[in-house]
ChimeraX commands (.cxc) that place a marker at each C-alpha (Angstrom):
marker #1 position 34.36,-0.69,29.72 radius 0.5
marker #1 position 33.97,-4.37,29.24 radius 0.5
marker #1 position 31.18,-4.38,31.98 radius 0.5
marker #1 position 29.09,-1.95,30.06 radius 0.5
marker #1 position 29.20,-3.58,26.85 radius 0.5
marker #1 position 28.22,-6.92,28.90 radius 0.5
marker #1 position 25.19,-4.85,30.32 radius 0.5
marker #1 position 24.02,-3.90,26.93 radius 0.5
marker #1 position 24.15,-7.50,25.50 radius 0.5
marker #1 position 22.56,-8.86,28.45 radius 0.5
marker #1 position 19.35,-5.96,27.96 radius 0.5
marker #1 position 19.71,-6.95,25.15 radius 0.5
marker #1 position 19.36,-10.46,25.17 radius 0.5
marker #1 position 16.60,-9.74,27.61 radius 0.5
marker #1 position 14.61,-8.05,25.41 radius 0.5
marker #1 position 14.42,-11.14,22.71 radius 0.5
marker #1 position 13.52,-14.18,26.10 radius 0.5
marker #1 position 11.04,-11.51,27.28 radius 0.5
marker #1 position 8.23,-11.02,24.44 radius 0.5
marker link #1:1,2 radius 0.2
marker link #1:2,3 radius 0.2
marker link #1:3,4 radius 0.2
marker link #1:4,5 radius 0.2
marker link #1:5,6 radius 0.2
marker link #1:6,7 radius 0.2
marker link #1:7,8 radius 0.2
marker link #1:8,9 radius 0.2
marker link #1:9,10 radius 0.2
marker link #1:10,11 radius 0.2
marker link #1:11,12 radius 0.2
marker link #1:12,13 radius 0.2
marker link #1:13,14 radius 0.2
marker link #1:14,15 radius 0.2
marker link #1:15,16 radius 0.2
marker link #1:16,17 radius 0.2
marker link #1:17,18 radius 0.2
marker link #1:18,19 radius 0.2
view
């Protein structure tokens, strides 16, 4: 469960470094 909340941060994150 942890994992997938980790994988939407991290797209998340993604999203705001990549324009």
């Amino acid at each position: 469960a942890k994992d997938i909340a980790d994988l939407g941060s991290l797209k998340e994150a993604a999203r705001i470094f990549v324009p």
